[in-house]
C-alpha positions as a printed NumPy array, in Angstrom:
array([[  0.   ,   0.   ,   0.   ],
       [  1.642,   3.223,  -0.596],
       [  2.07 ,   5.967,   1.488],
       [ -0.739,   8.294,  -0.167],
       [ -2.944,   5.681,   0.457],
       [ -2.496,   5.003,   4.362],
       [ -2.227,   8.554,   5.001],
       [ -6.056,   8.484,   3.183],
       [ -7.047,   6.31 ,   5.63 ],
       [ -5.847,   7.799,   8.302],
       [ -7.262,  11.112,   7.771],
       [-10.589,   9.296,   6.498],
       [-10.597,   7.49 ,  10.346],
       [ -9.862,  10.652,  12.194],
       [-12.289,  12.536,  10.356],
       [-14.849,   9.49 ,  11.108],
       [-14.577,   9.338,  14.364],
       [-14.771,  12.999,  15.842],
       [-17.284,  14.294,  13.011],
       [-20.415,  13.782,  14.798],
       [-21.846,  10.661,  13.001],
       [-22.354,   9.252,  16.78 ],
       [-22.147,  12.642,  18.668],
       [-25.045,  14.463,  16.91 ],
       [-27.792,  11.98 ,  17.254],
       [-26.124,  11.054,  20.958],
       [-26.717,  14.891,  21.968],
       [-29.967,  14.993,  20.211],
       [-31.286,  11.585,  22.657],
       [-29.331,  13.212,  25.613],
       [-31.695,  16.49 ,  24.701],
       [-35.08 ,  14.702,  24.33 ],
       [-33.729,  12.899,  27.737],
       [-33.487,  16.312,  29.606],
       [-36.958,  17.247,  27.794],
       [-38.59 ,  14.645,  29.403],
       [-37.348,  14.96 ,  32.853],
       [-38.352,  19.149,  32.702],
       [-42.223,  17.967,  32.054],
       [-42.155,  15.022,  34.489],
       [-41.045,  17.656,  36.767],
       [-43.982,  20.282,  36.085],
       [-46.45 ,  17.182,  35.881],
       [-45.423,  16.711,  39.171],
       [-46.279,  20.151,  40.28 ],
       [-49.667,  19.89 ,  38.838],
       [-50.241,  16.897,  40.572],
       [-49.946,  18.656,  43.755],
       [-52.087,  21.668,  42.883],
       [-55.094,  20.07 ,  43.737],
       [-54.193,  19.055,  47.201],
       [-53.21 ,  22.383,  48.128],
       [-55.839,  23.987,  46.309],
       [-58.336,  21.624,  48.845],
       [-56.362,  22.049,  51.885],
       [-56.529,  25.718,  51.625],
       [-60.023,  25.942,  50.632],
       [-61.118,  24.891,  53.984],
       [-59.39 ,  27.916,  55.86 ],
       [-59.839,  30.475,  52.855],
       [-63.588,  30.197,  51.708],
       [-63.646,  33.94 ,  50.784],
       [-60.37 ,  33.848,  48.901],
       [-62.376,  32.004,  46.029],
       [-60.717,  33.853,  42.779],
       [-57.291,  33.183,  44.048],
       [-58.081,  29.668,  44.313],
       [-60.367,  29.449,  41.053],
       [-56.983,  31.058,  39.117],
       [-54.918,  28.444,  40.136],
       [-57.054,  25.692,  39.278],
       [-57.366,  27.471,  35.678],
       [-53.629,  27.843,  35.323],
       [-52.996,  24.456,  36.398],
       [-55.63 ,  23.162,  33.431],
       [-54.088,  25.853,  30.774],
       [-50.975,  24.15 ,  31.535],
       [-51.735,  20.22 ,  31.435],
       [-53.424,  21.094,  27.929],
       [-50.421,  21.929,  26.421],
       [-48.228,  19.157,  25.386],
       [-45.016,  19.54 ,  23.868],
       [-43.014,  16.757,  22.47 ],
       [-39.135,  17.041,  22.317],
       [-39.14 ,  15.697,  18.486],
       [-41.198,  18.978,  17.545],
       [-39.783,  21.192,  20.27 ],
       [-40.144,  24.684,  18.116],
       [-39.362,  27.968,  19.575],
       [-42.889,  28.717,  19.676],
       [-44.465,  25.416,  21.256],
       [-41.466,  26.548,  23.868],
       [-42.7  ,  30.356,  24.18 ],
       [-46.448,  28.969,  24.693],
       [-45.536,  26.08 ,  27.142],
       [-43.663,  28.187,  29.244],
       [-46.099,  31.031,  29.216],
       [-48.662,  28.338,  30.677],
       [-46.236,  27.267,  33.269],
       [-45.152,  30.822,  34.567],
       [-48.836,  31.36 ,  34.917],
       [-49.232,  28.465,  36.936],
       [-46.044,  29.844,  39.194],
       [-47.897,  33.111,  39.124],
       [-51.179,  31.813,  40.353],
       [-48.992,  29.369,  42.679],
       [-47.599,  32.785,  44.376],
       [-50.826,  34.499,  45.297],
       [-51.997,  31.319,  46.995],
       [-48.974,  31.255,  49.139],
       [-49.47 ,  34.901,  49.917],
       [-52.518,  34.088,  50.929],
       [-52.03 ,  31.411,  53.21 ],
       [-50.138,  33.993,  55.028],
       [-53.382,  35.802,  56.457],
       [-54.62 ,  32.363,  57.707],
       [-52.288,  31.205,  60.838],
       [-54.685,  28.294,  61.086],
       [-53.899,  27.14 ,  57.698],
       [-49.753,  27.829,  58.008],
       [-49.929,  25.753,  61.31 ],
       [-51.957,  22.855,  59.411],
       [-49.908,  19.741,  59.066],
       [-51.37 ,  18.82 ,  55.391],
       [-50.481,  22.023,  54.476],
       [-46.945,  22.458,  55.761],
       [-46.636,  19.448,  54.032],
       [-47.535,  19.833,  50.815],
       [-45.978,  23.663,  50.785],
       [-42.774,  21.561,  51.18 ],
       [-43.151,  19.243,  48.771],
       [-43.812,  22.313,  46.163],
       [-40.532,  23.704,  46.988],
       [-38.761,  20.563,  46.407],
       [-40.7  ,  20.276,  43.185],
       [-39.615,  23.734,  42.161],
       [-35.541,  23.123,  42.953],
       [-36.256,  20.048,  41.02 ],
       [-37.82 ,  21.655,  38.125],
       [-34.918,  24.611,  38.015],
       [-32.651,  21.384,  38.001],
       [-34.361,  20.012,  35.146],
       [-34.395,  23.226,  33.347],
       [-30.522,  23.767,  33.705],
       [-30.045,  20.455,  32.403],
       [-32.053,  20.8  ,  29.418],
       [-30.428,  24.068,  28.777],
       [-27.075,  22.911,  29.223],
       [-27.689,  19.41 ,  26.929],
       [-29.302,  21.905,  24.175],
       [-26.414,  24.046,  23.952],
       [-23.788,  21.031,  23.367],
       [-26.345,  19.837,  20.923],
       [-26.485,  23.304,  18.98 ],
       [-22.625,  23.507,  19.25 ],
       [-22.389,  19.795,  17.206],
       [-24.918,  21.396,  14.91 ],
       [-23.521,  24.82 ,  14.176],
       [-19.729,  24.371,  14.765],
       [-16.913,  22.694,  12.611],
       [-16.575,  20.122,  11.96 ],
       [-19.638,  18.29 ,  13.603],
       [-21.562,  20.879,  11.605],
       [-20.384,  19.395,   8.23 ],
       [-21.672,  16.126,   8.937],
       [-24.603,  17.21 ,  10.078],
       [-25.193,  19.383,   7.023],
       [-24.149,  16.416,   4.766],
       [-25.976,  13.961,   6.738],
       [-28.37 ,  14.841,   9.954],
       [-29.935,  17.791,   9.005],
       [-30.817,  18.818,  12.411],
       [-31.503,  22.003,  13.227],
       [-30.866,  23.771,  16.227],
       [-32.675,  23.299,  19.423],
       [-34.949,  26.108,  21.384],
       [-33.673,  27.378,  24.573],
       [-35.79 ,  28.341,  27.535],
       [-35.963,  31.627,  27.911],
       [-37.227,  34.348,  30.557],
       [-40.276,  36.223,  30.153],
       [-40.499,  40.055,  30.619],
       [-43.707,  39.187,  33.449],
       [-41.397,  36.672,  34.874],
       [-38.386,  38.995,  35.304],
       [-39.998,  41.481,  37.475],
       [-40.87 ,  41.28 ,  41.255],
       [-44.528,  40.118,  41.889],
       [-46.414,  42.453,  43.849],
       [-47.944,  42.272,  47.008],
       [-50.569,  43.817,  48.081],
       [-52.985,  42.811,  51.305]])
């Protein structure tokens, strides 16, 4: 074999093996992975919403539109599904525009169990407010992850040479990013 020839090969194996061929769909499972743990996270939030809603309802009869806008954010939010295959930028705008409404409505219920020491004292309560922290560190968690898989997937996608093969060969396109809302950026307010 002549020299041309095995230095052909050579080149042809390096090029093989850090070009993406395995990377690219690997990031693009790893992505739909982290996808799937961010809604089993919210699901799990909305699971608890009814609880608390039903705990609280016995202390806070007159605080009926707080409670009636959580229950309505928590349906606007289990009716929108979003699949990772056919994750757009805009099924990710509207998904998270549900969810920051359910945090939203999730808020003013807390600040109203504040006016009810009954209700802060009760065990059920206590119990379930804890469990909806957890679930919110866990759903940050989630979120980070996602972000952090999407990015490594966008940078095999958009940056030599993993970009090549997936022009040639993948034709992926980049992932959507969560982003921050301008309602979500600023301070709620408070008001008694």
């Amino acid at each position: 074999m002549k020299f041309s020839h095995v230095l052909s090969v050579m080149f042809l194996s390096l090029l093989l093996t850090s070009c993406g061929l395995q990377s690219i769909p690997q990031a693009n499972n790893q992505v739909e992975a982290d996808w799937a743990e961010v809604m089993n996270q919210y699901k799990r939030r909305t699971d608890l919403i009814p609880n608390l809603v039903n705990t609280v309802k016995g202390y806070a009869k007159h605080e009926s539109e707080t409670l009636e806008a959580v229950v309505a954010a928590r349906a606007k939010a289990t009716s929108i599904n979003v699949d990772a295959k056919n994750l757009t930028p805009e099924k990710l705008k509207e998904y998270q525009a549900a969810q920051s409404g359910v945090s939203q409505a999730l808020g003013r219920l807390m600040v109203v169990s504040e006016k009810y020491p009954d209700l802060k004292a009760n065990e059920s309560f206590q119990g379930l407010q804890v469990q909806l922290e957890g679930t919110e560190n866990r759903i940050s968690v989630a979120r980070r992850r996602y972000i952090e898989g999407v990015q490594n997937f966008n940078n095999l996608v958009t940056v030599f040479p993993t970009s090549l093969t997936n022009s040639l060969i993948h034709h992926m396109d980049k992932k959507p990013q969560f982003t921050v809302s301008e309602s979500e950026q600023k301070n709620p307010e408070v008001n008694f």
